[in-house]
C-alpha positions as a Markdown table, in Angstrom:
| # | Residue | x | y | z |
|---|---|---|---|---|
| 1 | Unk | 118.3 | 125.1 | 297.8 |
| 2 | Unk | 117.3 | 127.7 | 295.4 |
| 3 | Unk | 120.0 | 130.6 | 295.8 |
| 4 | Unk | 119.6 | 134.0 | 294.1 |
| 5 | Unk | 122.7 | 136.2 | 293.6 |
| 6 | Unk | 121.6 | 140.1 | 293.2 |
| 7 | Unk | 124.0 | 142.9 | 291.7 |
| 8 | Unk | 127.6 | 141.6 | 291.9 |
| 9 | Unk | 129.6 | 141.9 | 288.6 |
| 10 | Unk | 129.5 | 138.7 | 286.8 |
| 11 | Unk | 132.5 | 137.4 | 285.2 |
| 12 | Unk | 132.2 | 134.5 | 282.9 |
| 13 | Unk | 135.5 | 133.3 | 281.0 |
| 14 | Unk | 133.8 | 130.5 | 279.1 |
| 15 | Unk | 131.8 | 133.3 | 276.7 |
| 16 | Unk | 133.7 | 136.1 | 277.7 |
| 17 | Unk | 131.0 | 138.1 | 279.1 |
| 18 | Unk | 130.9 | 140.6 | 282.3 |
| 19 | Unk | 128.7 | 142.8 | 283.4 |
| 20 | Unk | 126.4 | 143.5 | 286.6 |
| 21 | Unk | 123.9 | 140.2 | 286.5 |
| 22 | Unk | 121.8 | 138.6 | 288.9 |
| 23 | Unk | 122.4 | 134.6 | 288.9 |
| 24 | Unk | 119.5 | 131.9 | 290.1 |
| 25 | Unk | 120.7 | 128.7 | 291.1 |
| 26 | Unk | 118.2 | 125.7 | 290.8 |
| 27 | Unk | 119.4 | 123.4 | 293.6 |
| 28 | Unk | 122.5 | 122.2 | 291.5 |
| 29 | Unk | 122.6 | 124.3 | 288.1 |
| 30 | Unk | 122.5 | 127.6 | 286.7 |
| 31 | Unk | 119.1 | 128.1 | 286.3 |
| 32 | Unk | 118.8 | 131.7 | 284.8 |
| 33 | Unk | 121.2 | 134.7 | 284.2 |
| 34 | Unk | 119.8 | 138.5 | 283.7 |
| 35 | Unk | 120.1 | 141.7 | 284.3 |
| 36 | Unk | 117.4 | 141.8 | 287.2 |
| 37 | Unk | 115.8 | 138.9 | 288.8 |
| 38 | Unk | 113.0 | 140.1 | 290.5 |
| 39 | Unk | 113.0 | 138.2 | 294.0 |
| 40 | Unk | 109.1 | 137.5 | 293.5 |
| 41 | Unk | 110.1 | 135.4 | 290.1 |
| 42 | Unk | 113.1 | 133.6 | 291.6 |
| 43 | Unk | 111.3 | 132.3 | 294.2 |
| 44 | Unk | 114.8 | 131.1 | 296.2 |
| 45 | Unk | 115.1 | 129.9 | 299.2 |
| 46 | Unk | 117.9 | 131.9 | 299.8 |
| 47 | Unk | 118.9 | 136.0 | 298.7 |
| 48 | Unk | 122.7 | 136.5 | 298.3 |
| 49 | Unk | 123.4 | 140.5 | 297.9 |
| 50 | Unk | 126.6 | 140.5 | 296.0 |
| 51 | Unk | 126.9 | 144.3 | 295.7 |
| 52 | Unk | 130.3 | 145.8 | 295.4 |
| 53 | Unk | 131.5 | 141.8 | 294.8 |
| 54 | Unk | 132.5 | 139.8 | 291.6 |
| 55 | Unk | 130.6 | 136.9 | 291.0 |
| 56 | Unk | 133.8 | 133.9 | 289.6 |
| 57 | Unk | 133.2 | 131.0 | 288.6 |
| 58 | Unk | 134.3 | 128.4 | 291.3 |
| 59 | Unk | 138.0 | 127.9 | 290.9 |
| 60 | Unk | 139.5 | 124.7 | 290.1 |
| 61 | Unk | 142.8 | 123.4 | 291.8 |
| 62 | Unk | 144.4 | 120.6 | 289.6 |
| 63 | Unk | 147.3 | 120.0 | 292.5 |
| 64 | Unk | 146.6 | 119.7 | 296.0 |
| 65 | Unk | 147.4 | 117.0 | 298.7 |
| 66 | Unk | 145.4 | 115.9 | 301.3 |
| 67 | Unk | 147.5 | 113.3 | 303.0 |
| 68 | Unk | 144.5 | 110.6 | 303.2 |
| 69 | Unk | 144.5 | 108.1 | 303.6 |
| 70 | Unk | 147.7 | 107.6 | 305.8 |
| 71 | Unk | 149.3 | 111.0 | 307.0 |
| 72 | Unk | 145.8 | 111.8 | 308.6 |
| 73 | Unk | 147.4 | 114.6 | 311.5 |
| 74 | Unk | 148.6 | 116.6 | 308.3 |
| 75 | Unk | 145.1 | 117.0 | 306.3 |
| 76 | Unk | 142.7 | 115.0 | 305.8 |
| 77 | Unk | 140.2 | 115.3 | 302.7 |
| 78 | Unk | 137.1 | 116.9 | 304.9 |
| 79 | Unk | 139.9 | 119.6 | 306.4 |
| 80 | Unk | 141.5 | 119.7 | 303.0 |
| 81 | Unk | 138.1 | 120.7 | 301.9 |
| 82 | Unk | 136.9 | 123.0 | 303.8 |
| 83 | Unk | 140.3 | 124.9 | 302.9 |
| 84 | Unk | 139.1 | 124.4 | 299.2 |
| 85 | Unk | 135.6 | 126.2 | 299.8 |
| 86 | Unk | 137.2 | 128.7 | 302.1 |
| 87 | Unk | 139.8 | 129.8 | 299.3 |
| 88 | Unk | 137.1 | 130.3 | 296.4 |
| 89 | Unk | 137.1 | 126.3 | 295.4 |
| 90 | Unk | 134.8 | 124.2 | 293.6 |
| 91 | Unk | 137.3 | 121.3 | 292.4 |
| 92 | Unk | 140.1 | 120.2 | 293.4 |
| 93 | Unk | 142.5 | 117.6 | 292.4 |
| 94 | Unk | 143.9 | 115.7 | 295.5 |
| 95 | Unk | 147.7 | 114.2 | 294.3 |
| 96 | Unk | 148.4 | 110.8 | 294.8 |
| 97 | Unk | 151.2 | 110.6 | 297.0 |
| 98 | Unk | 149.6 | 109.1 | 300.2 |
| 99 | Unk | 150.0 | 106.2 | 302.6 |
| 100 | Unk | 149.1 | 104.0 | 300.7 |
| 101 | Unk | 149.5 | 105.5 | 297.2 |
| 102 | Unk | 146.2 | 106.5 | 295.0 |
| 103 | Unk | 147.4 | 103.7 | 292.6 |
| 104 | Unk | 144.4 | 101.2 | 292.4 |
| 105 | Unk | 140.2 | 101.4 | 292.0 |
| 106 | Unk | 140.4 | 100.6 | 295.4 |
| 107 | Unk | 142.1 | 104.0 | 296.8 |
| 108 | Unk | 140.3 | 106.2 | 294.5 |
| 109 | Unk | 137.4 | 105.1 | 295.5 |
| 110 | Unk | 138.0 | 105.5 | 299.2 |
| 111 | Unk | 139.4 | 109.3 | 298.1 |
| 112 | Unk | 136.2 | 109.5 | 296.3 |
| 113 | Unk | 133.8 | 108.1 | 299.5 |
| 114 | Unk | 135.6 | 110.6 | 302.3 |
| 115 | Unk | 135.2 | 113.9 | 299.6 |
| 116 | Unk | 131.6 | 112.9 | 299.2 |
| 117 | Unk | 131.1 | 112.8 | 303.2 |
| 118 | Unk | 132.8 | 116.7 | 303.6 |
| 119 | Unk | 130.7 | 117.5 | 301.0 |
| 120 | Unk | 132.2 | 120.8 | 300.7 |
| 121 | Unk | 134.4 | 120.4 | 296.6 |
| 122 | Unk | 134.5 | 118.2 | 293.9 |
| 123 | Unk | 137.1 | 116.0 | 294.4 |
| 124 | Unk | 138.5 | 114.5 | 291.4 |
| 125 | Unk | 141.7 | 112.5 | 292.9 |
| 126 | Unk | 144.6 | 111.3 | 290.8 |
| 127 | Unk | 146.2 | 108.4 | 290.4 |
| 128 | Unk | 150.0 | 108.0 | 290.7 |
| 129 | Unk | 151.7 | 106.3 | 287.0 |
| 130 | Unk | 153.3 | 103.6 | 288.8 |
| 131 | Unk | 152.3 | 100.9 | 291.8 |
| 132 | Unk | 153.3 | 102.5 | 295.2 |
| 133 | Unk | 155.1 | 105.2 | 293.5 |
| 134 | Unk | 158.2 | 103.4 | 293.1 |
| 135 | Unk | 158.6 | 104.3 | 289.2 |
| 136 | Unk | 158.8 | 100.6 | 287.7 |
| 137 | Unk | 155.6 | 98.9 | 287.1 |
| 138 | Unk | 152.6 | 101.0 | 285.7 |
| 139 | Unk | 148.7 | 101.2 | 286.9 |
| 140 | Unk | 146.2 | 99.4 | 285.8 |
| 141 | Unk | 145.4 | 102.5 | 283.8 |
| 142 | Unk | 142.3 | 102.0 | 283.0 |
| 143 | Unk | 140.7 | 100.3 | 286.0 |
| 144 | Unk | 141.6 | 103.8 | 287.6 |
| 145 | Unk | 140.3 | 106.0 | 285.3 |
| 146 | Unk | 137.3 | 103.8 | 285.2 |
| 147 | Unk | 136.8 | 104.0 | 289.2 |
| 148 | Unk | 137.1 | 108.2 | 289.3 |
| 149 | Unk | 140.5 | 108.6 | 288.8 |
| 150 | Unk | 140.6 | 111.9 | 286.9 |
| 151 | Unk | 144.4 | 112.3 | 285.6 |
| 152 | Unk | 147.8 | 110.0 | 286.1 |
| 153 | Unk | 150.9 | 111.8 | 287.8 |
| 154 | Unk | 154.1 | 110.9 | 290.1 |
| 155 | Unk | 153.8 | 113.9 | 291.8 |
| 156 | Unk | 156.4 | 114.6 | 294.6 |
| 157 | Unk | 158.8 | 112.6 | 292.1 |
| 158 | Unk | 159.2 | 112.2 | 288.5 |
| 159 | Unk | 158.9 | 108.9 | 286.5 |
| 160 | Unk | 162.8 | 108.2 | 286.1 |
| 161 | Unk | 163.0 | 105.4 | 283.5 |
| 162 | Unk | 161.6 | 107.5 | 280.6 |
| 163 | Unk | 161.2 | 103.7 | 278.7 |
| 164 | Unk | 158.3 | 103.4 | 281.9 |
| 165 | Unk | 157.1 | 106.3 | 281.2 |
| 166 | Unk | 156.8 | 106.7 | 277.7 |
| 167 | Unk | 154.7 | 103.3 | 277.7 |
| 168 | Unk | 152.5 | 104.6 | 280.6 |
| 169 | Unk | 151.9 | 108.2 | 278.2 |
| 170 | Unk | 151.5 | 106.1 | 275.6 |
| 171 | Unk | 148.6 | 104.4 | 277.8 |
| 172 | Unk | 147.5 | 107.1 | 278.9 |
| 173 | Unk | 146.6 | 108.6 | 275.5 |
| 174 | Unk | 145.0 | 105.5 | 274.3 |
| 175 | Unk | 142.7 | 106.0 | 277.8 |
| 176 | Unk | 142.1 | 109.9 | 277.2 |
| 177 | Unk | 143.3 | 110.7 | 280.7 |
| 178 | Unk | 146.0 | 113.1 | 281.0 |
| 179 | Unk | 149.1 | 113.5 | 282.8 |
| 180 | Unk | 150.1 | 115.8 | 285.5 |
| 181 | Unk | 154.4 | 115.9 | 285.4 |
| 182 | Unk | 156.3 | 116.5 | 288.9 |
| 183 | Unk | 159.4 | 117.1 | 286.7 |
| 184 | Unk | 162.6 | 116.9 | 288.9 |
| 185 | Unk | 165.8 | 115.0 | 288.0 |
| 186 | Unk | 166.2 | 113.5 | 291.2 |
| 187 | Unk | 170.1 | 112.4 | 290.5 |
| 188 | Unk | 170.4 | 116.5 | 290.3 |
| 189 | Unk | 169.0 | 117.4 | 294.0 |
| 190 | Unk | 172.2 | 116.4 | 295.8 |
| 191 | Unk | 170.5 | 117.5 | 298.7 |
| 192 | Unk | 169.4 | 121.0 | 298.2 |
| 193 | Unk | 166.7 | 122.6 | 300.1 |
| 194 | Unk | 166.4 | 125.7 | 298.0 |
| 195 | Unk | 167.0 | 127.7 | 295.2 |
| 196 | Unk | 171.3 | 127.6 | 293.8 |
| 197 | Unk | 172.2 | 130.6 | 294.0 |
| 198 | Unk | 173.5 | 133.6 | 296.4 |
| 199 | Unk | 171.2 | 133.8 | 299.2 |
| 200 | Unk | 171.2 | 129.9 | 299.5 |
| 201 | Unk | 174.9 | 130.5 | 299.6 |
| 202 | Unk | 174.5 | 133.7 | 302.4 |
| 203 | Unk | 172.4 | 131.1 | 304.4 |
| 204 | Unk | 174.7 | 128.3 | 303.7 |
| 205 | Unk | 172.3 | 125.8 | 302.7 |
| 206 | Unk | 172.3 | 123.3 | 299.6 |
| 207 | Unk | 171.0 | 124.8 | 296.6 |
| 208 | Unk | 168.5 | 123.2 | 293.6 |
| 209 | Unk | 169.1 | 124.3 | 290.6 |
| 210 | Unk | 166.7 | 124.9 | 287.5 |
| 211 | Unk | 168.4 | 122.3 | 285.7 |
| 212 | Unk | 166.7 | 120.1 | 288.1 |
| 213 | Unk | 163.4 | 121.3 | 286.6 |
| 214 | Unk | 164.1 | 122.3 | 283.1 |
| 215 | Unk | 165.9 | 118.4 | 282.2 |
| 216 | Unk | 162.9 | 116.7 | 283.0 |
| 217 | Unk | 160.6 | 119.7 | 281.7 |
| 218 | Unk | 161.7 | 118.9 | 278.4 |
| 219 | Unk | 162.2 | 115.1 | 278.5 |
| 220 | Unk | 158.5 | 115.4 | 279.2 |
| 221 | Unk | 157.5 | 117.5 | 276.5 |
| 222 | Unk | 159.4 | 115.3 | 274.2 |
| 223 | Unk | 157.6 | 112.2 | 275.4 |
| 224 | Unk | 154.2 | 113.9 | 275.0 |
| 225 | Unk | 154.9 | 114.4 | 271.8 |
| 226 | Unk | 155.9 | 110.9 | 270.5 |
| 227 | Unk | 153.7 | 109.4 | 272.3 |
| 228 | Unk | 150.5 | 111.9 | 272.0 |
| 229 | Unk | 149.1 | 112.3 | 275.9 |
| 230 | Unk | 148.0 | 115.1 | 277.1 |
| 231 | Unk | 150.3 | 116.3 | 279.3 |
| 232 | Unk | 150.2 | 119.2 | 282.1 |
| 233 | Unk | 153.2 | 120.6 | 284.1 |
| 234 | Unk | 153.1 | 120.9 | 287.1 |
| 235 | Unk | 154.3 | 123.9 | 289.3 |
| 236 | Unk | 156.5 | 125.3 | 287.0 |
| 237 | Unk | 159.0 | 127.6 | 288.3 |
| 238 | Unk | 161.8 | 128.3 | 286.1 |
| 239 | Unk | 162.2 | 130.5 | 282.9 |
| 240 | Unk | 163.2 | 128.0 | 280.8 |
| 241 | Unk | 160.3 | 125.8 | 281.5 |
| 242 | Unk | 158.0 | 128.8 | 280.0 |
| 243 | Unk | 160.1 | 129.0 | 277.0 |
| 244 | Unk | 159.7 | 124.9 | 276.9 |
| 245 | Unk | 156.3 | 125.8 | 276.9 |
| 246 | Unk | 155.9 | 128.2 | 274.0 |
| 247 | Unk | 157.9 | 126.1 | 272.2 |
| 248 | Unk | 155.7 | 122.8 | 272.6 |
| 249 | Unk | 152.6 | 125.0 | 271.7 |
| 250 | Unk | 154.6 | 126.1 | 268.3 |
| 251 | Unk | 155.0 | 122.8 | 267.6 |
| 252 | Unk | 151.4 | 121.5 | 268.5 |
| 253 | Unk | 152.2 | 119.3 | 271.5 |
| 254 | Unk | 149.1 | 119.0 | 273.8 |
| 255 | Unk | 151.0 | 119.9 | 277.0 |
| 256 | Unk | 149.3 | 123.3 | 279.4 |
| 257 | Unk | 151.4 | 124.3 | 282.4 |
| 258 | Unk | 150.4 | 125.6 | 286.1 |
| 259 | Unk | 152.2 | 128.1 | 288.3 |
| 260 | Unk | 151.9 | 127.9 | 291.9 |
| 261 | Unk | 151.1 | 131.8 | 293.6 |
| 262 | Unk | 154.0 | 131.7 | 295.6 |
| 263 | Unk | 156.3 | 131.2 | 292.8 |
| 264 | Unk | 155.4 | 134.4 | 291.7 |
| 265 | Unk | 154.5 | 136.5 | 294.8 |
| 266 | Unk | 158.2 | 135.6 | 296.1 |
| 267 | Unk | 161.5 | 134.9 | 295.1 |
| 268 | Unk | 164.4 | 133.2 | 296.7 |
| 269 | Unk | 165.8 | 137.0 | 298.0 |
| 270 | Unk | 162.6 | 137.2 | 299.9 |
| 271 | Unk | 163.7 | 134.4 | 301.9 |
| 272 | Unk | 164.6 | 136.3 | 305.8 |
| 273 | Unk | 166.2 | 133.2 | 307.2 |
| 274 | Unk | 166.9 | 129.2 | 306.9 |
| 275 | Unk | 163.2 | 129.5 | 308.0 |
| 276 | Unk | 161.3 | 126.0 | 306.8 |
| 277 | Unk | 158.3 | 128.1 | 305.6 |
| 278 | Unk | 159.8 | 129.1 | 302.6 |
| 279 | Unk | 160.9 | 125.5 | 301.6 |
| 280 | Unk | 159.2 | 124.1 | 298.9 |
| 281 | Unk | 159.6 | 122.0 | 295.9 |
| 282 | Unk | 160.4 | 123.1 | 293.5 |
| 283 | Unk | 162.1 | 126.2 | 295.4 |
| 284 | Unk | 161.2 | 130.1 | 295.5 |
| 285 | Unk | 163.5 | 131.1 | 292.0 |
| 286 | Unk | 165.5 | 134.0 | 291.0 |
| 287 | Unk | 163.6 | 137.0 | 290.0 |
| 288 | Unk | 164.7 | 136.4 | 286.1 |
| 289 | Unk | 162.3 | 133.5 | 286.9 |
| 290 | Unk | 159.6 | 135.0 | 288.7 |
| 291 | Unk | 159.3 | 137.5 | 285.8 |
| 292 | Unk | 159.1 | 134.6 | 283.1 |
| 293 | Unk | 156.3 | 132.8 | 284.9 |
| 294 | Unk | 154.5 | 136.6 | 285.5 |
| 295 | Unk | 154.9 | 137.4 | 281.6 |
| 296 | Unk | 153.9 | 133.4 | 280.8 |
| 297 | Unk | 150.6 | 134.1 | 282.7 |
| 298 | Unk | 150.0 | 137.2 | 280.7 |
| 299 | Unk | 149.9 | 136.4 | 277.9 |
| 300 | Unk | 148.3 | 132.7 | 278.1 |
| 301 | Unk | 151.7 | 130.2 | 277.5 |
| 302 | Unk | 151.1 | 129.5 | 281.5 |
| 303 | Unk | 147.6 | 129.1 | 281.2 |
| 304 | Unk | 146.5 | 127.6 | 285.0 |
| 305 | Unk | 147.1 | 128.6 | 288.2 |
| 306 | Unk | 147.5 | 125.7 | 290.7 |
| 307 | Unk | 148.2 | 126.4 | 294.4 |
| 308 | Unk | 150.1 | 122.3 | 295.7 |
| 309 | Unk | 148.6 | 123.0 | 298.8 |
| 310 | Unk | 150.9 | 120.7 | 301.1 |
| 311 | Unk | 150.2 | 120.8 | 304.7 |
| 312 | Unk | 152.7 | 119.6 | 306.9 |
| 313 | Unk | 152.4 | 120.0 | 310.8 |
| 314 | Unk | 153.9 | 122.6 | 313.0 |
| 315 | Unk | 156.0 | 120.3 | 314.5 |
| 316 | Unk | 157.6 | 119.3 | 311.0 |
| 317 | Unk | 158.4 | 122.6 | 309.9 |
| 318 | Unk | 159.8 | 123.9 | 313.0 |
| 319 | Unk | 163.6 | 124.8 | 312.5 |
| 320 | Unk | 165.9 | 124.2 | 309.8 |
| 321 | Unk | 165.1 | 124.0 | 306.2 |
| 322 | Unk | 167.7 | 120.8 | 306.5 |
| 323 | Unk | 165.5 | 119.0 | 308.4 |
| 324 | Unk | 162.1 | 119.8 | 307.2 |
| 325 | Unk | 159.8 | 118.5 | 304.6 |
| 326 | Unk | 159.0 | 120.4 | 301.8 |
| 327 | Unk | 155.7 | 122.2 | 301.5 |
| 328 | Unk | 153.5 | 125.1 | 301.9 |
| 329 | Unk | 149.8 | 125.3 | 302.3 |
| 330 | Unk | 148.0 | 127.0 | 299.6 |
| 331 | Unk | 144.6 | 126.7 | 299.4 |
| 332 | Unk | 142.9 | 129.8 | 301.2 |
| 333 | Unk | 145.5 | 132.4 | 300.2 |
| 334 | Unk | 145.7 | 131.6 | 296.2 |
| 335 | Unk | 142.8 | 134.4 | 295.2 |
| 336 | Unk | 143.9 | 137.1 | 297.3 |
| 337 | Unk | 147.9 | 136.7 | 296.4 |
| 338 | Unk | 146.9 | 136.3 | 292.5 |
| 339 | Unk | 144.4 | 139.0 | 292.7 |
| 340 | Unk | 146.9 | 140.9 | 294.6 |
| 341 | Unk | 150.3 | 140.3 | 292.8 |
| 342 | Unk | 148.8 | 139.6 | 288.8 |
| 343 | Unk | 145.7 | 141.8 | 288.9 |
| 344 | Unk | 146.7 | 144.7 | 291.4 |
| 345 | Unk | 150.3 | 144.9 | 290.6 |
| 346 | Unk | 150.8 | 142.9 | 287.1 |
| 347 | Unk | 147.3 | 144.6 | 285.0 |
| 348 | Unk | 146.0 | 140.9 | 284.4 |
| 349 | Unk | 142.1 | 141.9 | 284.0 |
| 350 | Unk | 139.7 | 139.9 | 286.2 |
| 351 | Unk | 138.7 | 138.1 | 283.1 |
| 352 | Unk | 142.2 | 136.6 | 282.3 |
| 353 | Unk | 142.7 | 135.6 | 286.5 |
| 354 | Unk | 139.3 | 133.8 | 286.0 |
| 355 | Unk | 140.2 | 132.1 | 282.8 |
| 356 | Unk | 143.4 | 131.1 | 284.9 |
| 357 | Unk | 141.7 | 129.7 | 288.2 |
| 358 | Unk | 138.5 | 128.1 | 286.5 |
| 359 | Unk | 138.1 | 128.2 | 283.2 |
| 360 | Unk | 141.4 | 127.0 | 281.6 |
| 361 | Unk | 142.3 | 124.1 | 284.6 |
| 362 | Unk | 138.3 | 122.9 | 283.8 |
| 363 | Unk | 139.8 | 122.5 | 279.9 |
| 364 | Unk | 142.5 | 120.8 | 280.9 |
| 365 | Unk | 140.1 | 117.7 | 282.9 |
| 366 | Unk | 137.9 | 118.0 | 279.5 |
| 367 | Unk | 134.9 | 119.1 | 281.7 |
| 368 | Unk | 134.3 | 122.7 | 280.7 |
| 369 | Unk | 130.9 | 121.9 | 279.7 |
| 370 | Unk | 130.0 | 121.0 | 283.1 |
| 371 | Unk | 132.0 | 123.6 | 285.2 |
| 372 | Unk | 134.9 | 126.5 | 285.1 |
| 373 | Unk | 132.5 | 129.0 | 283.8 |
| 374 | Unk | 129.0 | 131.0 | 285.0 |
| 375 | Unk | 126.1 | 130.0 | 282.2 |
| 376 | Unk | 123.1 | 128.2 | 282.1 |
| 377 | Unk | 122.7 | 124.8 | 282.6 |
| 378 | Unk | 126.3 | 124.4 | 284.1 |
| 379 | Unk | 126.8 | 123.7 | 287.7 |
| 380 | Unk | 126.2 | 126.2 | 289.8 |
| 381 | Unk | 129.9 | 126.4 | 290.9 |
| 382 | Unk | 130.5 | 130.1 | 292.1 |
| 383 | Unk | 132.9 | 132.5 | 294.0 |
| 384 | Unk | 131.6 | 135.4 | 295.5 |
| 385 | Unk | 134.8 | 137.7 | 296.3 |
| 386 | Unk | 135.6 | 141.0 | 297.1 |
| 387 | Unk | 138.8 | 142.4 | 295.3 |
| 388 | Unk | 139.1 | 145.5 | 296.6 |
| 389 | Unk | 138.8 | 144.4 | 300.3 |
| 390 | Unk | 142.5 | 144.6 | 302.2 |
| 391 | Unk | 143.5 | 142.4 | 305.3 |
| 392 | Unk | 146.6 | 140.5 | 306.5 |
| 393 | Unk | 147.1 | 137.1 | 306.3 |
| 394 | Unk | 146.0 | 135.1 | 309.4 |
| 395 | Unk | 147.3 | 131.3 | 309.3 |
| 396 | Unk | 145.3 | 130.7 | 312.7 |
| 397 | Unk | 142.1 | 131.3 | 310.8 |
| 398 | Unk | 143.0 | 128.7 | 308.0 |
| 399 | Unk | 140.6 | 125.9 | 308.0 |
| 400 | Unk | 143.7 | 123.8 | 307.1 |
| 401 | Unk | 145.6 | 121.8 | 309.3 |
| 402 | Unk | 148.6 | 123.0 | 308.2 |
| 403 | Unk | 149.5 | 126.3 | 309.2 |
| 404 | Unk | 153.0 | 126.6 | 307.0 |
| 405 | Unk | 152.9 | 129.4 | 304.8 |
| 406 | Unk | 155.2 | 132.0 | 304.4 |
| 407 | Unk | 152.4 | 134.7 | 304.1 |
| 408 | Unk | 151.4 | 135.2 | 307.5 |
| 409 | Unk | 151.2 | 139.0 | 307.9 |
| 410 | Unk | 151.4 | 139.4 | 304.5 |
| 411 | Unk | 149.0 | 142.5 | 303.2 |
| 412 | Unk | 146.7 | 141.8 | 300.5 |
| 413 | Unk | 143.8 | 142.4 | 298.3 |
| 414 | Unk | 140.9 | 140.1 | 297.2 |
| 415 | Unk | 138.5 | 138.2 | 299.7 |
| 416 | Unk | 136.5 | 135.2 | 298.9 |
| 417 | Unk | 133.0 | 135.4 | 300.8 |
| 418 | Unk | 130.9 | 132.7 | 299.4 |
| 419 | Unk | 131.3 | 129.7 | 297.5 |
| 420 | Unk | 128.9 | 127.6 | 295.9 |
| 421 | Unk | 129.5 | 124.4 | 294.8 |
| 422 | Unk | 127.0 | 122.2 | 292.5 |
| 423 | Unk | 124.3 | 124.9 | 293.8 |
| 424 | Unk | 125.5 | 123.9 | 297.6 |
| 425 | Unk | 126.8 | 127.2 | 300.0 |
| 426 | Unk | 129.7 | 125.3 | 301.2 |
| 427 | Unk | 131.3 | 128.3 | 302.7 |
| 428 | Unk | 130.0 | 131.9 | 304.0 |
| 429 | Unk | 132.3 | 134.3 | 305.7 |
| 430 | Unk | 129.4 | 136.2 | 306.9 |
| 431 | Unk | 129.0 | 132.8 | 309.2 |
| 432 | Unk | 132.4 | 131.8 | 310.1 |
């Protein structure tokens, strides 16, 4: 289908050009980007009128989960993506920690099958480092890169025995696929359910504290750097891990770093109650933390913004943060809380956001050629949004299974109304 996009305001982080543009899709690619596109010359099959919209480029998630194959009543990858599309996405990264584990051809192949049926994102699944997840015997690392496998990672656990995991970076590297670090010193947790500090204490529940995060932060970074793989953090939520950051880039370590919207649209005194929809991993921080990973956004240390859309079901996170899985879903509120919180209330420019949610996570899986930006000859990938447009939160509207996010109600700015993936209209809010 030949789509035609006429006077939105084009953002493109790849050559750092904006502007009002009109954008012609071929069927899959950019075909042509001007100032007018007469509707005669285009000759599309369909007319998108994008006026008083920005035109994105589709935004790339590198950390989601999906729960497929295996924890099917949570997500599955067609639901998963139909979040994705609804939220602004074009790729997503689906985590490896499913029942069975993404951990052979086999798995990442099946991953690969079911996102190719929904038909809605690019799904680019990851592998976990070790068989089963169990953090003692590596991948066959390149068999799964080789069958689709995009990146390695642990995620919802760290690699423990860094004499594993140094040997599976050091593989890594020699296969050019990075690595995406869950870093939590497990032996730390003792049980904690949220952030250490005095509202965990007011609630009298067991508190995490950023030493859980920052230990294996650095062992990481450390390891990355003997060993030379391209390493990305995951979810970072502590001020330390942006100063880990900045100092890996000083010393020219290949490592980038996500943050996750809620960690910097909340903190842990926003938490009302021992109310499971604020538990997460790793927990909502102080606000000395919330401000690092605001000003590490800012000015480019944190250079991705990653939403670990975990969907859990209602009857899960019912009660107690004790006895509740950790989790929040993600994927259809990450635009309008970064536009709200970094654009609207933080002055990050529409440019830097899209550098953020396409441009820099498409660097990071070494295809920005391809996708993460709006020029010709690259996949069509778009978002259409509207960031002036206020509404409430409405979890019953998610196209998710899970409903757990602590946003319900929650007021804010920035709408997604079309996305276009590989020249496909894979969601339309005019057609809900």
């Amino acid at each position: 289908m030949r789509i035609l996009i006429k006077n939105g305001y084009m953002i493109d982080p790849v050559k750092e050009i904006e502007g009002y543009y009109d954008v012609l899709t071929d069927g899959e690619k950019i075909e042509r980007i001007a100032k007018k596109i007469p509707e005669t010359e285009a000759k599309a099959d369909r007319v998108i009128d994008a006026t008083g919209k920005q035109v994105l480029p589709g935004f790339i998630d590198l950390h989601v989960h999906y729960r497929e194959p295996g924890l099917e009543y949570k997500e599955t990858i067609a639901t998963g993506s139909a979040a994705a599309a609804a939220g602004g996405y074009t790729t997503v990264c689906p985590m490896p920690n499913t029942k069975p584990s993404t951990d052979c051809p086999e798995v990442v192949e099946y991953v690969l099958k079911k996102a190719k049926e929904a038909g809605k994102v690019r799904v680019l699944p990851v592998s976990a480092v070790t068989k089963a997840q169990k953090g003692s015997e590596l991948v066959d690392i390149a068999a799964v890169k080789a069958a689709g496998a995009a990146a390695l990672s642990e995620d919802g656990k760290s690699v423990m025995e860094s004499v594993t995991y140094a040997e599976g970076m050091k593989q890594a590297a020699a296969n050019g696929i990075p690595v995406f670090a869950h870093c939590e010193e497990i032996n730390l947790v003792r049980g904690g359910v949220m952030n250490a500090g005095k509202k965990a204490e007011e609630l009298s529940l067991p508190g995490i504290t950023n030493a859980v995060e920052d230990i294996i932060t650095m062992r990481d970074i450390l390891l990355a750097q003997e060993t030379g793989a391209q390493l990305h953090l995951c979810h970072c939520s502590t001020k330390n891990s942006v100063e880990f950051v900045r100092f890996a880039k000083r010393e020219g370590i290949k490592v980038t770093a996500e943050v996750c919207p809620h960690h910097f649209a909340l903190c842990d005194e926003d938490i009302p109650s021992d109310d499971s929809f604020y538990k997460m991993n790793p927990p909502l921080r102080a606000k000395e933390d919330v401000k690092a990973l605001i000003e590490g956004l800012l000015d480019g240390t944190m250079e991705c913004i990653s939403t670990d859309h975990a969907p859990h079901s209602l009857e899960e996170k019912k009660g107690s943060m004790l006895g509740s899985p950790f989790g929040i879903v993600g994927s259809e509120t990450a635009y309008a809380l970064s536009n709200t919180v970094l654009v609207k209330e933080h002055g990050m420019t529409p440019m830097q956001l899209a550098k953020c949610m396409s441009y820099n996570p498409a660097k990071v899986l070494g295809r920005e050629q391809e996708f993460g930006g709006i020029s010709e000859g690259m996949y069509a990938d778009l978002a259409i949004v509207a960031p002036d447009e206020e509404y409430e939160i409405c979890p019953e509207e998610f196209f998710s299974k899970g409903k757990n996010t602590p946003f319900g109600g929650k007021k804010v700015s920035g709408r997604v109304y079309q996305t276009i993936c590989a020249g496909k209209l894979t969601y339309d809010r005019n057609k809900k």
